[in-house]
Structures are given as C-alpha cells and as structure tokens.
C-alpha positions, 0 to 999 in steps of 0.5 A: 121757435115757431116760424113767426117768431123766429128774426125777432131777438126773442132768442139772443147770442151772447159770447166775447167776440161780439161787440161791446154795443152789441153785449151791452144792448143784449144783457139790457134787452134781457135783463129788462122785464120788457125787453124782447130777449127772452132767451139768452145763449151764452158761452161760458166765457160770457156768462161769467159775472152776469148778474140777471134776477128772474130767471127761470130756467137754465139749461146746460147742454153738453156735461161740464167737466167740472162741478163748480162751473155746474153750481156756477151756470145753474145758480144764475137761476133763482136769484130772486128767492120768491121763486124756484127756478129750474138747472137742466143739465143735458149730457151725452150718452157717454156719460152714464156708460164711462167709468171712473178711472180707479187709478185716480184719487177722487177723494183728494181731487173729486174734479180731477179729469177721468184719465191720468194725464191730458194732452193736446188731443184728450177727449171731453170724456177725459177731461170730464172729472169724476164728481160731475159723472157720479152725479149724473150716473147716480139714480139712488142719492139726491142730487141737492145731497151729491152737491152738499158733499161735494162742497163738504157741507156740513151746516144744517141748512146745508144737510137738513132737507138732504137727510132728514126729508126728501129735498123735493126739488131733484129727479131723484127725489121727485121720481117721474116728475116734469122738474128733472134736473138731468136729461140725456142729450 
C-alpha cells in the first residue's frame, strides 16, 4: 500500500491465534460494506467457514497441495451472483517444471501427493498432489473444464460452457486477457 495509507486497518490479518475480540472485530470490519478493512489475510485455518458476500477478488499466494482446498479458498468470491469475482492462484516456479510421479495411480487418487510416502521432512513440492500440478501446468485444457473432471461432473450445467463454448472466464480461454486465473510467483 502506499504510505498514507498504510497503519490504517485497511488491510487486516486473520489467523487462530489472534484474539476471540479481535477475529470478531475483523470479520465485522470486513464484512460491513462500511467497514475500513478492505483487505483480509487469512491462514487457512481461519478462513474455514467465513461466510462474507461481495468479494471480488481472492488471491492464493503459494500452490496448494490439493485441489478442494483450491475450490474451497477460490469459491469465497462470487457468493453474490450479480457479480464475477476473480481466483488468482500464485504459485512457485516448481510448479510447472516438477513431473508427476509415474509410479503413482492419479486416477484412483488425483490429489495423492507427488511421491510415494511422506515423512516428517517432505518438501511441499511432495506433498503437492497431482490434479492441482495438471492444472497449473495445463496451457491447452480450460481450467473451468480441469475443475469439472476433477469433481467428475457430468451434469449439463457443469460441461455445457466447457465443451460445447469457450468457458470465458479462465487464462486458457481468454488468452492474453487481465483476468488470469494463475500467475507465476
């Protein structure tokens, strides 16, 4: 933020070792049309189960291993349905380099972490599963359309704009547009 206007609960964190008054205070201050907080950082832990309409925009900085924690962080926006909201997904280089593990059954288990077993000490790049990297990786395959298989959706409503029209609303099919759905960190 620019200087003056920075000290001024414009932007808020948000997280479980805050204060009961304090999370209350902020989730008001936010969520009030009038409030000053126009901007909310939360952990995932803390944004579990917030329930705001009228965001705009939400932003995901650092690829999540898995794809419902995606759906679940990007479908805070939107909520009122008058209007569009953006999901930008910031992710690390590694991201588009790593390749899938090809001993591992992504089929069966799409969000099954990159390597065969985890310990104590594995990386995020192997704990990250393999349906969130194909949809970062993918640059061909509509991203609305990525999320639609994932949840093995096969209603109308949820293939119609995939296949039969250009969703409109992903990086993929609005080629060169301000509205990308990733970016690279």
């Amino acid at each position: 933020l620019p200087e003056h206007l920075r000290n001024q609960g414009i932007i808020k964190h948000y997280h479980g070792r805050m204060s009961k008054e304090y999370l209350t205070t902020t989730f008001d201050d936010f969520s009030n049309p009038n409030g000053r907080c126009r901007i909310l950082h939360a952990i995932e832990g803390a944004s579990t189960g917030l329930d705001i309409s009228d965001i705009d925009v939400v932003v995901q900085y650092g690829i999540p291993c898995k794809v419902p924690t995606t759906l679940q962080r990007g479908g805070r926006g939107g909520c009122n349905s008058l209007k569009d909201a953006l999901f930008l997904i910031m992710y690390e280089l590694w991201a588009i380099t790593i390749k899938p593990n090809p001993s591992i059954d992504f089929d069966s288990d799409p969000d099954h972490p990159n390597v065969t077993k985890l310990d104590a000490h594995s990386s995020k790049q192997d704990r990250t599963g393999g349906a969130i990297l194909d949809i970062v990786q993918s640059t061909k395959i509509c991203t609305r359309l990525l999320f639609t298989k994932y949840l093995r959706d096969t209603s109308i409503d949820g293939m119609f704009h995939c296949l039969i029209l250009t969703c409109t609303d992903c990086d993929i099919c609005i080629s060169n547009s301000v509205y990308c759905v990733k970016w690279l960190l």
